[in-house]
C-alpha positions in Angstrom: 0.0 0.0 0.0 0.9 3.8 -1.0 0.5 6.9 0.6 -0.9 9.7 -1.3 2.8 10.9 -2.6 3.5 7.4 -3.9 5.8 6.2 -0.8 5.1 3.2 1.3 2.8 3.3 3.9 3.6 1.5 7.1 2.5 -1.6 9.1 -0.4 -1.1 11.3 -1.5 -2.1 14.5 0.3 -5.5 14.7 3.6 -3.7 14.7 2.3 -1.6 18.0 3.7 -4.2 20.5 7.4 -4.6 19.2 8.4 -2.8 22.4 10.7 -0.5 20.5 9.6 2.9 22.1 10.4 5.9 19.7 9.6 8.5 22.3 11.2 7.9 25.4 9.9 10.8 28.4 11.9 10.8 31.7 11.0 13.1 35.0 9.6 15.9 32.4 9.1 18.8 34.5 7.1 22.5 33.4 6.7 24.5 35.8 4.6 28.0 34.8 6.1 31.2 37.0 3.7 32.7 39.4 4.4 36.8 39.2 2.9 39.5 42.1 3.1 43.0 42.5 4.0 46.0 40.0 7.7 44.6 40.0 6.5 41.1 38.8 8.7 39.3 42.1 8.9 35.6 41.5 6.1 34.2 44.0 5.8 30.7 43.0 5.7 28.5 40.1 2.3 26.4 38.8 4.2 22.5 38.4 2.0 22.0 35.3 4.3 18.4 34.8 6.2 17.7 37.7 8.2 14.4 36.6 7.0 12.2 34.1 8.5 9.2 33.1 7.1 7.0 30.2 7.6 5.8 27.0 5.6 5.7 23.7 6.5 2.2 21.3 6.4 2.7 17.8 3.1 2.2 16.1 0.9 2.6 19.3 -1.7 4.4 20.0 -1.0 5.8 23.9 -3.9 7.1 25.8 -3.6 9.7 28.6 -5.9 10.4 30.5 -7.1 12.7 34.1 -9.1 15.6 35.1 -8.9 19.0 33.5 -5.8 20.9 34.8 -3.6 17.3 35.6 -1.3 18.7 33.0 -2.1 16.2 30.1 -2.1 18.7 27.2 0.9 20.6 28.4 2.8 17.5 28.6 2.2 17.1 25.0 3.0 20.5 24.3 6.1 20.6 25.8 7.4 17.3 24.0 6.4 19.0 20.4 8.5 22.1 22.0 5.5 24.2 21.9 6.2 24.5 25.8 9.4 25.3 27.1 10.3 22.7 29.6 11.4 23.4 32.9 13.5 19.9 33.1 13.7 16.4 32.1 14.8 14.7 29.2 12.6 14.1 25.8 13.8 11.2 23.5 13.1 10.7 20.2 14.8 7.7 18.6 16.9 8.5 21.0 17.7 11.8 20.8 16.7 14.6 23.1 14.6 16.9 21.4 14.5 19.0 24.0 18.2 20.6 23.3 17.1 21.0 19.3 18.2 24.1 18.0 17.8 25.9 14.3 18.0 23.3 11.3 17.4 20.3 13.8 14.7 21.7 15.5 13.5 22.7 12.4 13.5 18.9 11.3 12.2 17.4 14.1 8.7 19.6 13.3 8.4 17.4 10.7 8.7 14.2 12.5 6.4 15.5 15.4 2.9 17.4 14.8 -0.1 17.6 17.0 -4.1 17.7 15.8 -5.5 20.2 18.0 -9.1 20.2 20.1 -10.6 23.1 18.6 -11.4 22.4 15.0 -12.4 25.8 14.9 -10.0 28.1 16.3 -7.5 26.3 15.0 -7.8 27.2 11.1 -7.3 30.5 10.4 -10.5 31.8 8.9 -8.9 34.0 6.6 -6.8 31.3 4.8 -7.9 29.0 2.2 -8.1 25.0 3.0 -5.2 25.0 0.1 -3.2 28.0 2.4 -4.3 26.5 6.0 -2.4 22.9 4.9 0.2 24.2 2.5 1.4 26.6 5.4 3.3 24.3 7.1 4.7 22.6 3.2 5.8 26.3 2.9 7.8 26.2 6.2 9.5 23.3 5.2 9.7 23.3 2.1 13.5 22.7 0.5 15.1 22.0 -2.9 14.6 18.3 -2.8 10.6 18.5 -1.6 10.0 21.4 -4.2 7.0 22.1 -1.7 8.0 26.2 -2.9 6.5 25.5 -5.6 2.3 26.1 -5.5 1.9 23.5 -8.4 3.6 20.7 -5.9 1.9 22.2 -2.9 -1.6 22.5 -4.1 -1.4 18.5 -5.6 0.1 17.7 -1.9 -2.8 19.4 -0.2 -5.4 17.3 -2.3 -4.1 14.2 -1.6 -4.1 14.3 1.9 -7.7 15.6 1.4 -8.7 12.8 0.0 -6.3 11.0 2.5 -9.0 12.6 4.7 -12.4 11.7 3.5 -12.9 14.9 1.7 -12.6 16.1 -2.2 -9.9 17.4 -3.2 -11.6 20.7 -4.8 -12.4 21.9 -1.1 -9.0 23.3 -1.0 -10.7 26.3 -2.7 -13.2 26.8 0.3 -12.9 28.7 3.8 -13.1 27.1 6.9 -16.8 28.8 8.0 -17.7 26.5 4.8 -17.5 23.2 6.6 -19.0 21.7 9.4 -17.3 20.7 12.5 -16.2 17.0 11.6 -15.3 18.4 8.5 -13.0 21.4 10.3 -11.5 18.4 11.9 -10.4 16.3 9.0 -8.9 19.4 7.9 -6.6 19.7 10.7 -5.7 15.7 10.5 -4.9 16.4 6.6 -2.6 19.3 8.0 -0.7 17.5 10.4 -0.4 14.4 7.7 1.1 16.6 5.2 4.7 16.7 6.2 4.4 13.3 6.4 5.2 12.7 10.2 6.2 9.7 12.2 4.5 11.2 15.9 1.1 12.5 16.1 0.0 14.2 19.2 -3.9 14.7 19.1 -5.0 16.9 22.0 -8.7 15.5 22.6 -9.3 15.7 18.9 -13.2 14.4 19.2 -14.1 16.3 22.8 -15.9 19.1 20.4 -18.0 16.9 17.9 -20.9 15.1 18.2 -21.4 11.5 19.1 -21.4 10.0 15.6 -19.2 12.3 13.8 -16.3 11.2 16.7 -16.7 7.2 15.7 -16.0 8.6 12.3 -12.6 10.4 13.5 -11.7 8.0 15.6 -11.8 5.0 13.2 -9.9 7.7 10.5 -7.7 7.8 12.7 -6.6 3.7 13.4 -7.2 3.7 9.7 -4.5 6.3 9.2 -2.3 4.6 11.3 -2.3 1.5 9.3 -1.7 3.0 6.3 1.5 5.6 7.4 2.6 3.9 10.2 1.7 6.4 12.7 2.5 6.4 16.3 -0.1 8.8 18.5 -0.1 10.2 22.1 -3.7 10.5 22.4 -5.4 13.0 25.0 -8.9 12.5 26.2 -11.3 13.1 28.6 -13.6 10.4 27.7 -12.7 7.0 29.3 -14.8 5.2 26.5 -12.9 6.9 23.7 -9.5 6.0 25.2 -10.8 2.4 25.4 -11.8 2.2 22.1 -8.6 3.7 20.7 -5.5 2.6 22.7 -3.2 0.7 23.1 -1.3 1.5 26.3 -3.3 4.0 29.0 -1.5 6.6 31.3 -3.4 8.0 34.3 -2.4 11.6 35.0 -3.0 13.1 38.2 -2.2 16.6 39.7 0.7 16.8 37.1 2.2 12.7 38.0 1.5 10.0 36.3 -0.2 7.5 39.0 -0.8 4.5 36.6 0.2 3.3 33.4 -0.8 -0.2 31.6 -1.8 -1.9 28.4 -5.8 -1.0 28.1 -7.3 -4.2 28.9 -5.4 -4.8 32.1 -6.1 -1.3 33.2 -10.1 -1.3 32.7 -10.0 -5.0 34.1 -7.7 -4.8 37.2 -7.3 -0.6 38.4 -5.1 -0.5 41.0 -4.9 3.2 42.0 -7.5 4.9 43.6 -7.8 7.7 41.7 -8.2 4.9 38.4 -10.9 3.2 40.3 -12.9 6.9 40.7 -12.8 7.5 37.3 -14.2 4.1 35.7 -17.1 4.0 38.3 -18.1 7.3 36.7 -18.5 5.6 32.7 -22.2 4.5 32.5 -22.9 1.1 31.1 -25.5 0.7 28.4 -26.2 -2.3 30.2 -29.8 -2.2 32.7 -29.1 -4.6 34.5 -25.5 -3.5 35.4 -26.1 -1.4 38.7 -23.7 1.0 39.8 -22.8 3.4 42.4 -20.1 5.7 41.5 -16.9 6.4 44.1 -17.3 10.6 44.4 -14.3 12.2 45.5 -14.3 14.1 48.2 -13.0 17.6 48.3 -11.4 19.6 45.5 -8.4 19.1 43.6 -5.2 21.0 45.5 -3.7 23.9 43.3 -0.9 22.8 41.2 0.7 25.8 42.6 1.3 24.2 45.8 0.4 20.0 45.7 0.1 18.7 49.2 3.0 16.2 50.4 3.7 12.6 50.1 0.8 11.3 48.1 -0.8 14.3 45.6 -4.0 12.1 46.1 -4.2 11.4 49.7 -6.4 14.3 50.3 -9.3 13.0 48.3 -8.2 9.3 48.7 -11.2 6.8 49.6 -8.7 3.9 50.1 -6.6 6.1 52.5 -9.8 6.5 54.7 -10.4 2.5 54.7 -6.9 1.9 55.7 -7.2 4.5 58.8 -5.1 7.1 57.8 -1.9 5.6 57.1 0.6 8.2 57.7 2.8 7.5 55.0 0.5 8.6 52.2 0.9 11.9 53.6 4.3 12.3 53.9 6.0 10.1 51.2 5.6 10.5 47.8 5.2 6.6 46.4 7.1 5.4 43.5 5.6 5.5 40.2 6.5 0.9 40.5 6.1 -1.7 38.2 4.0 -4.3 40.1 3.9 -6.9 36.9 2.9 -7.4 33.4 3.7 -3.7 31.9 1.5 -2.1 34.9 2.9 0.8 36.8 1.3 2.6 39.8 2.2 5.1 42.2 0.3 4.1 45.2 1.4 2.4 48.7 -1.1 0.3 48.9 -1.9 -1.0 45.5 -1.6 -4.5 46.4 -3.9 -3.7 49.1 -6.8 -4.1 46.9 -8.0 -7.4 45.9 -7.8 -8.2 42.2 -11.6 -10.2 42.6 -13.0 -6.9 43.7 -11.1 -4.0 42.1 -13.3 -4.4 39.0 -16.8 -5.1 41.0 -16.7 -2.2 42.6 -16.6 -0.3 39.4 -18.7 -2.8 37.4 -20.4 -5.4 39.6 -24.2 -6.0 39.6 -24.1 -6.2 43.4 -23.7 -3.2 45.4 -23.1 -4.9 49.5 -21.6 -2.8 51.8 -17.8 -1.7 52.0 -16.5 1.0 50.1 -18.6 3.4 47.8 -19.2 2.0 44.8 -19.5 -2.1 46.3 -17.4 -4.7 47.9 -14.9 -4.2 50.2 -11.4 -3.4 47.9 -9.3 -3.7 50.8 -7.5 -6.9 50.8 -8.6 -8.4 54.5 -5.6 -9.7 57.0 -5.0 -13.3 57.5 
């Protein structure tokens, strides 16, 4: 199979678990200042991502996911060097893309682009489809790519719209001239056109209806097949990041607290703050009833997280357990506790693998816990 300029298109999703990771993050740290006063003094700093370690195998879709404000979007930001990062290193292939400068930097745009939320505000609605997808061919364009030239640009920018699901003479037509799927393809055919080997898509389907986002989101595995794509996917939506990935993150308060293939983690959670979320995706099923885990409290400013544990304050497992006093005053180890799944929690062995998932999903609701059975592992 081809791509539209007559290379080869990759694999597909079978080549997703060959293990070799293509972006490799470790303790990623952006930090946003906070300023006071008519002198702008240095008051604080907002720890956006406060050290994040993962990494991202070629050819696989990895899901990340938390509440607004966790820091998910400015991770990806800061990894496409959109966001200047406060620490950490950024691999990709190996290299640190975080010390790119000039005509490296410059390259690795081409290698890295990002599909943005909005598929409104982010097309200029003064630009032409043809100007909106050609910008970035302009930008790049060299003596070997010929993409100066509007004859090659223009025939570029139709392919990928038919790439797309849409005909090629759109390229003619403003953005106001499209509906809101339609807005979106538009930006996928933008960030395909340099031909990239990374995709970051910041919550690409959060703004569309219901049946236009099965659309994007099977464009999207179907794009992957054919170019061999590799995406960090953002989403609010736990059913969406089901659906489409391969790997799940869980980002919390600007950490990572766990991180597992998709089946293992909607099967057997074992963070607290994982177990909250899933007993808050309804089930088209009647017969399933559920009682969803509410957090207490609010989420602490990023500004200033609380110690130890950034989820102790809101915890329901803490408050089982009596209290422990180490959730508050150690931070746990983001710790591989077998089979690809990481967690940063004390106690994640703590809660029984039999119940973990019925208190999220079970039929029965007995006492224990909110949400169902008793998680906590008893004593023998």
């Amino acid at each position: 199979m081809s791509g539209p300029d007559g290379g080869a298109a990759g694999g597909g999703p079978g080549e997703a678990g060959n293990g070799v990771p293509i972006v490799e993050i470790e303790d990623l740290k952006t930090y946003f200042p906070i300023r006071t006063g008519i002198l702008r003094r240095l008051a604080g700093y907002v720890r956006a991502v406060d050290g994040v370690s993962f990494e991202i195998r070629r050819g696989e879709v990895f899901g990340l996911v938390g509440e607004s404000g966790c820091g998910k979007t400015t991770l990806g930001r800061t990894l496409l060097r959109l966001q200047r990062p406060t620490g950490g290193v950024a691999r990709l292939e190996g290299r640190n893309v975080l010390e790119f400068r000039g005509r490296d930097l410059r390259k690795m745009r081409r290698r890295m682009q990002i599909i943005f939320q909005d598929p409104v505000g982010s097309l200029n609605p003064r630009m032409p489809v043809s100007d909106i997808i050609g910008e970035g061919l302009l930008a790049q364009a060299d003596v070997e790519n010929r993409w100066g030239e509007r004859k090659v640009r223009d025939k570029r920018v139709g392919d990928y719209l038919e790439e797309v699901g849409l005909r090629r003479d759109y390229a003619r037509r403003y953005p106001h001239e499209f509906s809101g799927g339609q807005r979106q393809r538009i930006g996928i055919a933008r960030a395909l056109a340099l031909d990239p080997e990374f995709i970051f898509a910041d919550e690409p389907v959060s703004a569309l209806d219901v049946s236009i986002q099965s659309q994007i989101l099977n464009l999207l595995l179907d794009l992957r097949d054919r170019h061999d794509l590799t995406y960090l996917f953002v989403a609010h939506n736990l059913s969406v990041i089901q659906y489409i990935s391969d790997r799940v993150g869980v980002m919390y308060l600007g950490k990572l607290v766990e991180l597992s293939p998709v089946a293992e983690l909607y099967a057997n959670p074992r963070h607290p703050y994982t177990i909250a979320l899933l007993s808050a995706v309804p089930d088209p099923d009647p017969r399933v009833r559920k009682k969803r885990i509410v957090l207490t409290g609010d989420v602490p400013s990023p500004a200033a997280p609380p110690p130890g544990c950034r989820f102790h304050t809101r915890c329901w497992l803490r408050e089982q357990l009596g209290d422990p006093e180490e959730c508050a005053t150690i931070d746990p180890p983001f710790r591989e506790i077998g089979g690809g799944h990481r967690v940063a929690c004390h106690f994640a062995e703590r809660i029984r693998e039999e119940v973990s998932t019925a208190a999220v999903i079970g039929v029965e609701e007995p006492p224990g816990v909110p949400g169902g059975a008793d998680p906590i592992s008893q004593a023998s």
